[in-house]
N, C-alpha and C positions, 0 to 999 in steps of 0.2 A: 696606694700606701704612702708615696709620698705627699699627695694631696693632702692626706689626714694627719701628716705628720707639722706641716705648716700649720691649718687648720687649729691644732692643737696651743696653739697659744694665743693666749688672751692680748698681750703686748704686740703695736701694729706693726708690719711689715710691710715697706714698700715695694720688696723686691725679693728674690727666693728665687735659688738655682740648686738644685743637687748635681754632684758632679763623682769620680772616681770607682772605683772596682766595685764598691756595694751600689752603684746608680746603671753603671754602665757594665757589661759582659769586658773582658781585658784576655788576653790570653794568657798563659802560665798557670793558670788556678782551676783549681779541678772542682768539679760538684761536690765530692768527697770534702771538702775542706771546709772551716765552720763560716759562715757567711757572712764578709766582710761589713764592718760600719758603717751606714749610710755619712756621708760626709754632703751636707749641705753652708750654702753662704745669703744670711739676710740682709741684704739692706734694709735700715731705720737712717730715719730723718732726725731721730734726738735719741742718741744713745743713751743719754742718763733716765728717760725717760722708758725707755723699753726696757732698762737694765729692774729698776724698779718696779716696775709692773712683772716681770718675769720671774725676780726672787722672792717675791711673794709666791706666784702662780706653783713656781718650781725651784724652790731654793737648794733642795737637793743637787740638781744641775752643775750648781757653782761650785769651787774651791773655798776654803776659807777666806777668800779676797769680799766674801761677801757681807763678809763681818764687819769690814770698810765704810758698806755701805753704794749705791748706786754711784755715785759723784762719783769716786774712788774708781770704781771698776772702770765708769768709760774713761777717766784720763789714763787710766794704764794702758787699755784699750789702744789708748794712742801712738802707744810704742813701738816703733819699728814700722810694719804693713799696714795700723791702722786697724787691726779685726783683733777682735776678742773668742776665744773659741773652749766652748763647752763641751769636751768631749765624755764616750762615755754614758751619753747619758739615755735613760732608759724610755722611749716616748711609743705608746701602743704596743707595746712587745717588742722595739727594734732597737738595735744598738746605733745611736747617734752624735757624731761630731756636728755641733754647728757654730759659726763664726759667723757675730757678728759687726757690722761696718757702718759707717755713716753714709749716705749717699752721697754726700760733701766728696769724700775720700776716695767712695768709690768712680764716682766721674772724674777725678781728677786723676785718678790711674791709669781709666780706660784713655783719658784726651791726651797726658803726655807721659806713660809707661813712668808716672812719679815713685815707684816703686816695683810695680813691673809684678806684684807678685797676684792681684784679681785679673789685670789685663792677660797675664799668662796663663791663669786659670780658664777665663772666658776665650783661650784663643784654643781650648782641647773640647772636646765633647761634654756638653753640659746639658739638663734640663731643666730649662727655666717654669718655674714654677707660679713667680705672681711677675707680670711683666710690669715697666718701668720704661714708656717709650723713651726718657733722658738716656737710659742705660742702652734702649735699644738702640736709636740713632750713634751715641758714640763707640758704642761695642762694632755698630758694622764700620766705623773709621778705623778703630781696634785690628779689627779681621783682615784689612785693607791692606795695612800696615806690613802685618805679622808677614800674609800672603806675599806681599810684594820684594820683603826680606826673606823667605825661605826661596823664592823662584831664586832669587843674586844666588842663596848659597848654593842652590841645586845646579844650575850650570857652572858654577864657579866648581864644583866637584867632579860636575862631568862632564867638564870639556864640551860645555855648551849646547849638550843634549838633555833634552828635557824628561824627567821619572818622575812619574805619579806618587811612585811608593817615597821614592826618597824627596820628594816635594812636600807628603803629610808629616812626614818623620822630622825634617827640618821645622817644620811650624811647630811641633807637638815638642821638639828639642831646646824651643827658645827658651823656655821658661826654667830649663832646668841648667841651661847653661853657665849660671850663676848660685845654683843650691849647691850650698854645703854637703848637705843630707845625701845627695848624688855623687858628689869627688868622693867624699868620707867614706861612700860602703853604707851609707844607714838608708838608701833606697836601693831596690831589685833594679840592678843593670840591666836588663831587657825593657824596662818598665817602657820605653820608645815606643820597641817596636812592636809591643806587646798590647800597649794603644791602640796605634796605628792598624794592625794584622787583624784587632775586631770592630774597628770605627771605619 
């Protein structure tokens, strides 16, 4: 499914990961419950470029920002994280988020957490989809990284004894330790270990 969900666009993609509760099993959510949004992230090498080819392809996709025109979409694009994201949208029958990035952007995340917000994405349970050896080599310096700050924090919590559980929960916690969305109440406070308890 996700294969064909890439697949599905004509505009290139150098890189494709789905990631979160509609990609991966999470705990708290029941089968009973309607089945969450695939949330996918593509790297493109020219964003105005893929942006235009895409609103032709699937102009439905976009917001009104598309009336803008391509140019318009990738400098917004550039605001804040750098990812542009379509959510919402309807691809083979599935409900779809996907954000897209520059590979410019995104290697310079992974290499020095310049935003922190794909390098902490790519440091939880992800499926990569069309690989990117640039992203691969830097994502495992990424992982390295993440790793070698959750062990400090794991001993530094428990008196220098080392936990499995509380060593993935630390990794899986960096990226949220700076979301709004997390302090505020507008994500599931379990959402850690809820990760963690099915990855």
């Amino acid at each position: 499914d996700l294969d064909g969900i890439v697949s599905h666009f004509q505009a290139p993609i150098r890189y494709a990961f789905g990631y979160g509760s509609g990609v991966f099993q999470q705990a708290g959510y029941s089968k009973d419950q309607d089945k969450p949004q695939i949330d996918m992230i593509f790297g493109v090498t020219h964003p105005d470029h893929f942006h235009s080819l895409n609103m032709r392809q699937n102009p439905d996709h976009y917001s009104s920002l598309r009336h803008f025109g391509s140019a318009f979409v990738s400098k917004f694009q550039e605001v804040g994280a750098g990812v542009y994201f379509n959510p919402f949208a309807d691809i083979n029958g599935q409900a779809v988020k996907y954000g897209v990035v520059s590979m410019e952007n995104l290697l310079r995340d992974l290499a020095t957490w310049d935003s922190f917000y794909l390098a902490g994405r790519l440091q939880k349970p992800v499926k990569v989809l069309k690989n990117d050896l640039r992203v691969q080599y830097w994502n495992q310096l990424n992982l390295k990284a993440a790793a070698t700050l959750a062990k400090h924090l794991t001993l530094k919590k428990n008196n220098n004894v080392f936990d499995e559980f509380q060593f993935y929960r630390e990794i899986t916690a960096l990226s949220y330790s700076g979301d709004v969305r997390y302090k505020l109440g507008g994500e599931n406070p379990n959402k850690i270990n809820n990760i963690v308890e099915k990855n």
